[in-house]
GUDREN-873024 format. One record per residue (C-alpha): residue in one letter; chain; residue number from 1; x, y, z. Coordinates in Angstrom, 2 decimals, always signed. Last residue first. Layout:
<atoms>
@type = A; mol = A; seq = NUM; X = X; Y = Y; Z = Z
...
</atoms>
This chain:
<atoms>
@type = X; mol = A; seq = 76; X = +15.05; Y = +41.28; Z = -62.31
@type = X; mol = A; seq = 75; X = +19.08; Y = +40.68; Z = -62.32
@type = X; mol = A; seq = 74; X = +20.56; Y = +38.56; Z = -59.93
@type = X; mol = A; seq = 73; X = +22.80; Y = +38.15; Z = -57.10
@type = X; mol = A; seq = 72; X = +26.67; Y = +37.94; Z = -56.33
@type = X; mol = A; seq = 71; X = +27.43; Y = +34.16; Z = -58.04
@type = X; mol = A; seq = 70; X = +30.72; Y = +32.78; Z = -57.30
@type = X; mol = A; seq = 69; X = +31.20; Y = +31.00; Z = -60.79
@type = X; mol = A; seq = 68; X = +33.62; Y = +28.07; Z = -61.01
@type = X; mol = A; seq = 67; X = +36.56; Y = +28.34; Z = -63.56
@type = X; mol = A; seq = 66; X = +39.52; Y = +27.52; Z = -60.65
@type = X; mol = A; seq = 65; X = +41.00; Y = +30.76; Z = -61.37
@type = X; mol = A; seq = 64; X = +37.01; Y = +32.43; Z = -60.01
@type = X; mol = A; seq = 63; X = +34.20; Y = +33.79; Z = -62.50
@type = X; mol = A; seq = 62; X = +32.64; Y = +36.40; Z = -61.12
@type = X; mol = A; seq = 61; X = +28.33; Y = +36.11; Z = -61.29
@type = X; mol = A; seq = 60; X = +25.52; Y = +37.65; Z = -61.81
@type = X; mol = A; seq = 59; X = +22.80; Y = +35.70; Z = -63.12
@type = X; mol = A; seq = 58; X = +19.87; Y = +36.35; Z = -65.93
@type = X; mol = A; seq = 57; X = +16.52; Y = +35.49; Z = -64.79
@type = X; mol = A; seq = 56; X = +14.99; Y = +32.06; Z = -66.37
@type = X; mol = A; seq = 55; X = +14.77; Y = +30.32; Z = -62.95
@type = X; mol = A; seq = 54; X = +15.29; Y = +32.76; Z = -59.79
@type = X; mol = A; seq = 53; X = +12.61; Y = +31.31; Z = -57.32
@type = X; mol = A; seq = 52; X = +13.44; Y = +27.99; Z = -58.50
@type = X; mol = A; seq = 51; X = +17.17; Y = +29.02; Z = -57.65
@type = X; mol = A; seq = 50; X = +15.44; Y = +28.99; Z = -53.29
@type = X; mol = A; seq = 49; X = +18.52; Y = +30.81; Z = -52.18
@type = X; mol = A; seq = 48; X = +20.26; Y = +30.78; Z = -48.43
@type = X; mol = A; seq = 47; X = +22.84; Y = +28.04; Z = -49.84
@type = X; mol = A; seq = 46; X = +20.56; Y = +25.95; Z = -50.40
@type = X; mol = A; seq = 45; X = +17.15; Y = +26.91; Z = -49.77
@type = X; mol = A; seq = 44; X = +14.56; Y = +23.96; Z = -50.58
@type = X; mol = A; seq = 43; X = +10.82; Y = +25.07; Z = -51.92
@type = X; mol = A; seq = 42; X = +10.91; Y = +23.74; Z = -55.74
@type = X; mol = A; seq = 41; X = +14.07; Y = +20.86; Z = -55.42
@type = X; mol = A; seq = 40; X = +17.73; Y = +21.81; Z = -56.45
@type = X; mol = A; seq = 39; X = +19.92; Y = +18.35; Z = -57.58
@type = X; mol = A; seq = 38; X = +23.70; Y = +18.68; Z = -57.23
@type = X; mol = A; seq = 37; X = +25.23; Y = +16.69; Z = -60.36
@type = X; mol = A; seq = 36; X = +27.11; Y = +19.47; Z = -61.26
@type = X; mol = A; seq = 35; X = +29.21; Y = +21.30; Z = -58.33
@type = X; mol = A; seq = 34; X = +27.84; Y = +23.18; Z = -55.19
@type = X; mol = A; seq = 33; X = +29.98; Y = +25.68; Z = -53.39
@type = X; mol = A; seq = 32; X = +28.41; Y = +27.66; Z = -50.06
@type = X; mol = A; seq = 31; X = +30.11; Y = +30.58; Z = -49.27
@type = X; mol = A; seq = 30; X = +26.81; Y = +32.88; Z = -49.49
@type = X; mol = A; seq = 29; X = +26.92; Y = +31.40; Z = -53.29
@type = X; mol = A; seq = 28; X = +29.57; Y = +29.00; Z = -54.79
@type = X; mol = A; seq = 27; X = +29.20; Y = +27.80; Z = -58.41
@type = X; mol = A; seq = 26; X = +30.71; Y = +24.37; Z = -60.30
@type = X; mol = A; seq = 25; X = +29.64; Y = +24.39; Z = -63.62
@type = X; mol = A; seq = 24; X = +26.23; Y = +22.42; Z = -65.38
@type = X; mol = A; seq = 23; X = +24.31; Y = +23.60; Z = -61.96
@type = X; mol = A; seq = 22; X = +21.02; Y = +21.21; Z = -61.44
@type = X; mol = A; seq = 21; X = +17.84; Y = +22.22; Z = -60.94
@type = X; mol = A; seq = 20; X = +14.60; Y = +20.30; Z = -60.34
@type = X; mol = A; seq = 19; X = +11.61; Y = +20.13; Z = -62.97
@type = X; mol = A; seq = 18; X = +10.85; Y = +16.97; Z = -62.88
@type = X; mol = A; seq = 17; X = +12.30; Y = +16.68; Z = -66.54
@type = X; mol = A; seq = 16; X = +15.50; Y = +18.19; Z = -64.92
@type = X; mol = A; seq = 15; X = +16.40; Y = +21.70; Z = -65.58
@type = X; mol = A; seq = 14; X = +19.83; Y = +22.91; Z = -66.70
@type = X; mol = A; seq = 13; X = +21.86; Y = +25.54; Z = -64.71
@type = X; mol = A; seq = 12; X = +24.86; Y = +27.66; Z = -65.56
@type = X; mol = A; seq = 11; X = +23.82; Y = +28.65; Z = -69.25
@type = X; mol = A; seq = 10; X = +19.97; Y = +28.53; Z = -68.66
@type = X; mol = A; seq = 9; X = +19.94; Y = +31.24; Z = -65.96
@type = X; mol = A; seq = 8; X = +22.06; Y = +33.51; Z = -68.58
@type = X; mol = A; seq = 7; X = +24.81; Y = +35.17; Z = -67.16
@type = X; mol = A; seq = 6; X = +25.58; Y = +38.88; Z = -66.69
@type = X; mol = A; seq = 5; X = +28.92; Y = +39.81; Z = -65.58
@type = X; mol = A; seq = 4; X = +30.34; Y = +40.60; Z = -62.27
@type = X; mol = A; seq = 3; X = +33.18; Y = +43.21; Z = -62.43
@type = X; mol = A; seq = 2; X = +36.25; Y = +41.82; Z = -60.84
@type = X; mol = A; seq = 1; X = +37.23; Y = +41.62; Z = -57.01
</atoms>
């Protein structure tokens, strides 16, 4: 498995003017894949991760052949 690298919160998910997330690229976390258009709500685990709980901390992910990003954790 490759190094993960650091990505910026803001570079694989955008926020919705109500404040829900959405991933731009296709990620998979805990085995779970979720592509764009995928809405994230405040309070709702997906995946086993509350993202609002992560927003604006930097990500760390592998990028896969198929260009997603299996993310690994993130950096406090």
């Amino acid at each position: 498995m490759d190094e993960p690298k650091h990505y910026k919160f803001l570079d694989v998910f955008q926020e919705g003017p109500d404040g829900s997330l959405s991933p731009k690229v296709r990620i998979e976390i805990n085995g779970v894949s979720f592509g764009p258009g995928v809405v994230f709500q405040r309070g709702v685990s997906s995946g086993g991760v509350d993202f609002h709980l992560y927003k604006y901390v930097d990500i760390a992910a592998t990028e896969q052949a198929d260009g997603s990003l299996m993310i690994v954790g993130f950096y406090k």
